[in-house]
C-alpha positions in Angstrom: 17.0 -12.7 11.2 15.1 -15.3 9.4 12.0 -17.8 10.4 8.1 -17.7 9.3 6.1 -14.4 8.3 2.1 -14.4 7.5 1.1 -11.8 5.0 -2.5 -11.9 5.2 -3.8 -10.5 1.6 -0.8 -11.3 0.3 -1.8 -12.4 -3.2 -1.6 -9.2 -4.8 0.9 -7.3 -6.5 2.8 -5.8 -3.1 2.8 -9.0 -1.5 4.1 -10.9 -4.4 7.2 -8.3 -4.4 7.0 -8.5 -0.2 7.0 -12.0 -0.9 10.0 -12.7 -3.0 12.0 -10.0 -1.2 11.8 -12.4 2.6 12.4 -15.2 0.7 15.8 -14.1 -1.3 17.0 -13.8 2.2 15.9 -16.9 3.9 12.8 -16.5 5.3 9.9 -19.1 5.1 6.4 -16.9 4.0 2.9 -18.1 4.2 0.1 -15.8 2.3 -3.2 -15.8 3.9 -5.8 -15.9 1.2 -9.3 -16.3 0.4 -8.2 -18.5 -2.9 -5.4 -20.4 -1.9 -6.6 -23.1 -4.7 -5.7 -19.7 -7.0 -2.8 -18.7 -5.6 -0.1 -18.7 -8.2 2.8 -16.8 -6.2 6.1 -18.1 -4.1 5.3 -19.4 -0.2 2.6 -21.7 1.0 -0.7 -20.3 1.1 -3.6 -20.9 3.6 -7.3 -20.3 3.5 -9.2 -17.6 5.5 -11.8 -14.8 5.0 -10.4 -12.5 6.5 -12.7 -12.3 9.7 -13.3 -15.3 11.2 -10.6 -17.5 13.6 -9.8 -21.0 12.0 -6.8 -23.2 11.3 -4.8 -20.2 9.6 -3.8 -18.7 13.2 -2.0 -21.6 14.1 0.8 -19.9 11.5 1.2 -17.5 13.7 2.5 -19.4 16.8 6.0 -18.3 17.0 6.3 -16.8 13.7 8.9 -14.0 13.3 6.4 -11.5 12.0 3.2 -10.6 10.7 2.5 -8.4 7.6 -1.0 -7.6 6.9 -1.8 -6.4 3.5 -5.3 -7.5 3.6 -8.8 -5.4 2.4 -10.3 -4.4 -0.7 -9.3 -2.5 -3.3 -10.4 1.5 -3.5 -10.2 1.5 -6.9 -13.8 0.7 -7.5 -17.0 2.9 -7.2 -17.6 3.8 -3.9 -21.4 2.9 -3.7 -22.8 2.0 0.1 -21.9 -1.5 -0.5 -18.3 -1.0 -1.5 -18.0 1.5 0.8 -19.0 -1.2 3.6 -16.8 -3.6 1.9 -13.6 -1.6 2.3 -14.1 -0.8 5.6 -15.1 -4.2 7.0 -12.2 -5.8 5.1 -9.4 -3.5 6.7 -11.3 -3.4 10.5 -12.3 -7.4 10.5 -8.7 -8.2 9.1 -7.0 -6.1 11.7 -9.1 -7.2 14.5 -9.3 -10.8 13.9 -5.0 -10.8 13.8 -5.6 -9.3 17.0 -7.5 -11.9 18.7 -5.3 -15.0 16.5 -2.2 -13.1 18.2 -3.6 -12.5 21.6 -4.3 -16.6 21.2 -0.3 -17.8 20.6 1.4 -18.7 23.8 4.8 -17.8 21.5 3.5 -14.6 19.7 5.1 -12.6 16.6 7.3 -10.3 17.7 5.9 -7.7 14.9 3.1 -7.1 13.8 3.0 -4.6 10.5 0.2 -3.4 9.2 -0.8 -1.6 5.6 -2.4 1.4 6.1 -2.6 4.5 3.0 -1.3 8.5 2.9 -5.0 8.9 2.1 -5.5 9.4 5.7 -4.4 13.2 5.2 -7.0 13.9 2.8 -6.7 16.4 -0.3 -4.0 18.2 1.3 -2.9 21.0 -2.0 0.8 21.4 -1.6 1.4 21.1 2.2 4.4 18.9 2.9 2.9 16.4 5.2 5.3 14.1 7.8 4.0 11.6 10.3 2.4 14.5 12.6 0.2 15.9 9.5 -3.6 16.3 10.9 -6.3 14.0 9.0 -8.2 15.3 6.4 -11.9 15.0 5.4 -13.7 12.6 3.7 -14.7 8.7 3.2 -11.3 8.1 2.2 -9.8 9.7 5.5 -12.9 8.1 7.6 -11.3 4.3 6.5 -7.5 5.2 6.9 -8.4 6.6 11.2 -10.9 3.1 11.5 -7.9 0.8 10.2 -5.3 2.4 12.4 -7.8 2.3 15.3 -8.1 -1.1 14.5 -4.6 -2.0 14.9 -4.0 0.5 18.1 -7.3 -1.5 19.6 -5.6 -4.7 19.4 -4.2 -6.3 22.5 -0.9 -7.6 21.7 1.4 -6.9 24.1 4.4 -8.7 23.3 4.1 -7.5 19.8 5.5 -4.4 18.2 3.0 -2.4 16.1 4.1 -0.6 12.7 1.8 1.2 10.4 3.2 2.2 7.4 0.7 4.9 5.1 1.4 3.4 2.1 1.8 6.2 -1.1 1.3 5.6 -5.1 3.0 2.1 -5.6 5.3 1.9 -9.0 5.3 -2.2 -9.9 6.0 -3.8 -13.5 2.3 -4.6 -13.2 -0.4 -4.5 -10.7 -2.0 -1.3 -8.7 -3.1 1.6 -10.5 0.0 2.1 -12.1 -1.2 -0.5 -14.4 -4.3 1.5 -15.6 -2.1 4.9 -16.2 0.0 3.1 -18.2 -2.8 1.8 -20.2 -3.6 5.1 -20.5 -0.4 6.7 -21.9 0.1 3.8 -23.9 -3.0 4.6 -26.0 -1.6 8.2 -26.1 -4.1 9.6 -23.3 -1.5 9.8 -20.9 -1.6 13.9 -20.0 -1.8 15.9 -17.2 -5.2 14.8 -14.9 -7.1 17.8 -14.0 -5.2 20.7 -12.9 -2.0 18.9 -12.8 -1.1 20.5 -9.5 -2.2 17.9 -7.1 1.3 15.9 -5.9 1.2 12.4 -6.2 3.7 10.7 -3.3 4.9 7.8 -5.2 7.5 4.8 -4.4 9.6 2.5 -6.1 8.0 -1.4 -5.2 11.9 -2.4 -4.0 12.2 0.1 -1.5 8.8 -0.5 -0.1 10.0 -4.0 0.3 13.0 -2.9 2.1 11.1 -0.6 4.0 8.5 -3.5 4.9 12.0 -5.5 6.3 13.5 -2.7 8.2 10.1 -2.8 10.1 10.7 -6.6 10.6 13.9 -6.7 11.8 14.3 -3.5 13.7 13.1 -3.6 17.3 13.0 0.5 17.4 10.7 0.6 14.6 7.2 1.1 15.9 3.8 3.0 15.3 3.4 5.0 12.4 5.7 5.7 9.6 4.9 7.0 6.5 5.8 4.6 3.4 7.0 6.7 0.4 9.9 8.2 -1.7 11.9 11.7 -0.8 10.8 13.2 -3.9 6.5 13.9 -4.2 5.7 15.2 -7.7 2.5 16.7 -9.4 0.7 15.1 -11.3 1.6 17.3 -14.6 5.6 15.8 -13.6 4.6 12.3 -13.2 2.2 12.0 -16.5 5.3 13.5 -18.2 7.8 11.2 -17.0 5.0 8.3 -17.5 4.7 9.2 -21.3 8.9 9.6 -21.4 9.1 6.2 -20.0 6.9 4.9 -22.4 8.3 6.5 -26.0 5.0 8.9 -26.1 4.6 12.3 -27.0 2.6 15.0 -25.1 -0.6 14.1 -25.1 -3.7 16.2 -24.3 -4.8 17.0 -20.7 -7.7 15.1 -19.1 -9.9 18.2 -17.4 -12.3 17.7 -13.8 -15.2 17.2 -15.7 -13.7 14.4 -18.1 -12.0 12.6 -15.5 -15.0 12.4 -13.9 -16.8 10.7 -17.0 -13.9 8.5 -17.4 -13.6 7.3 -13.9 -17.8 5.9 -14.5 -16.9 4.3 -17.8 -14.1 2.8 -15.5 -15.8 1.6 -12.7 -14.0 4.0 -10.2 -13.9 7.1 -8.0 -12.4 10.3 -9.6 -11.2 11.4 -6.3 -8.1 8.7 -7.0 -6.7 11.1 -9.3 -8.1 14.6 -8.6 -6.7 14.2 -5.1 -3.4 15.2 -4.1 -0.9 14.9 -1.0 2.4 16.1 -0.9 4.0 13.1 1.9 7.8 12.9 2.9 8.8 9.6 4.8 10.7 11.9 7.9 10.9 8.8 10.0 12.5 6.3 7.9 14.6 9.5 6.9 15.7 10.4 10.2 16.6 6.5 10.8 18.9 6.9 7.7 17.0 4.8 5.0 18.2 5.2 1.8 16.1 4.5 -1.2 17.7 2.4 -4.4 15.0 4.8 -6.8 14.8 7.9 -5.3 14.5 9.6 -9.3 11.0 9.5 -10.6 12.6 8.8 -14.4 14.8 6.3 -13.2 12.5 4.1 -11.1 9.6 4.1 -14.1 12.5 3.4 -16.4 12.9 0.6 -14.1 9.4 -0.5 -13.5 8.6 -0.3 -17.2 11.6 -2.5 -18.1 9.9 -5.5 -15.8 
């Protein structure tokens, strides 16, 4: 399979590695941004703001697929503006692909769409699949409006996927970046108790993941997007440290995290928080993950 895919919000870190990955095997990719002038990565890139109908759309008239990656980053203090900013960027994106599909006489097949494991909330060590029950909280409120989003949408000749994406490991970009910041200045231990899980994947295998929702007509509606093997966070701050050549370093408790997260312009929940998420779907379909080790794929991710 090959032909054009839109990645709305493609100009960060995932959909540079989303990017690279169609176009290694033939595929023609146009990125949907709000700075195309800015836009430094592979593929042609378009201007829109995410919420409006305008020329972009007419990329989507027979394109092979859709991946919207679209919305603003959580990783910012969650005052009532922010909060209003993440939510309208992930509703407005999802609904305005809606009506720019809904408008193609030769509409995408697939339509995937980026959703987060944050849905289930701070779930202690329950193993959560697809069929987990929401959680509480503003984090869980935004995950159920951006899936509603996508369910509202009427696209019949397209195939919906949601994948809840988990803790991404990239040679630079998401909050990896920051922990490794962290640990590199030797303030890289365990985060509060240590026993929240973190449900982490390797960047590659969420790009293969991504094209097994493209290509696969019995892929459809909501798949979780991690690796087989969910860690606390006392593991992964370990294996962080390993990866990097530093020694133990000394613990972070609540209270501090929550001073540091201010001084960092973010929301402590990020790294309090803890979900324990298997991908059972992609599992039970037979995927198999190139960095299913935690010390291999950091190794790996470090080395970029």
């Amino acid at each position: 399979m090959s032909g054009r895919v839109v990645i709305p919000g493609g100009s960060g870190f995932i959909g540079g590695a989303v990017t690279d990955h169609l176009l290694a095997r033939g595929y023609e990719v146009v990125v949907l941004t709000r700075a195309p002038e800015r836009y430094e990565g592979r593929g042609r890139a378009l201007r829109w703001d995410g919420r409006t109908l305008g020329a972009w759309a007419e990329s989507l008239e027979s394109a092979s697929a859709v991946i919207n990656l679209a919305g603003k980053s959580v990783d910012t203090r969650y005052t009532l503006e922010n909060r209003r900013e993440i939510v309208r960027s992930r509703v407005d994106s999802a609904r305005v692909i809606g009506e720019a599909i809904g408008a193609c006489e030769r509409p995408p097949p697939v339509w995937v769409q980026s959703g987060t494991l944050a849905v289930y909330g701070d779930a202690g060590d329950r193993i959560l699949d697809e069929t987990g029950p929401p959680g509480e909280g503003f984090s869980v409120f935004v995950s159920l409006l951006w899936e509603r989003a996508l369910a509202a949408a009427e696209t019949p000749s397209t195939r919906k996927v949601a994948l809840r994406i988990g803790f991404v490991l990239a040679g630079s970009g998401g909050a990896l970046d920051r922990l490794t910041k962290l640990a590199g200045a030797y303030l890289g231990g365990t985060v509060g108790s240590g026993r929240q899980y973190l449900s982490w994947l390797h960047i590659d295998d969420l790009s293969r993941m991504i094209l097994e929702a493209i290509e696969e007509p019995d892929v459809e509606g909501v798949y979780n997007a991690t690796g087989p093997q969910p860690v606390t966070n006392r593991v992964f701050m370990r294996e962080l440290r390993r990866s990097l050549g530093r020694p133990w370093s000394p613990p972070a408790p609540a209270p501090a995290v929550r001073i540091g997260a201010w001084a960092m312009g973010t929301e402590p929940e990020l790294a309090l928080a803890g979900r324990r998420c298997v991908p059972r779907r992609f599992l039970e379909r037979g995927f198999t993950f190139d960095h299913p080790d935690l010390a291999e794929a950091l190794s790996d991710v470090v080395r970029r």
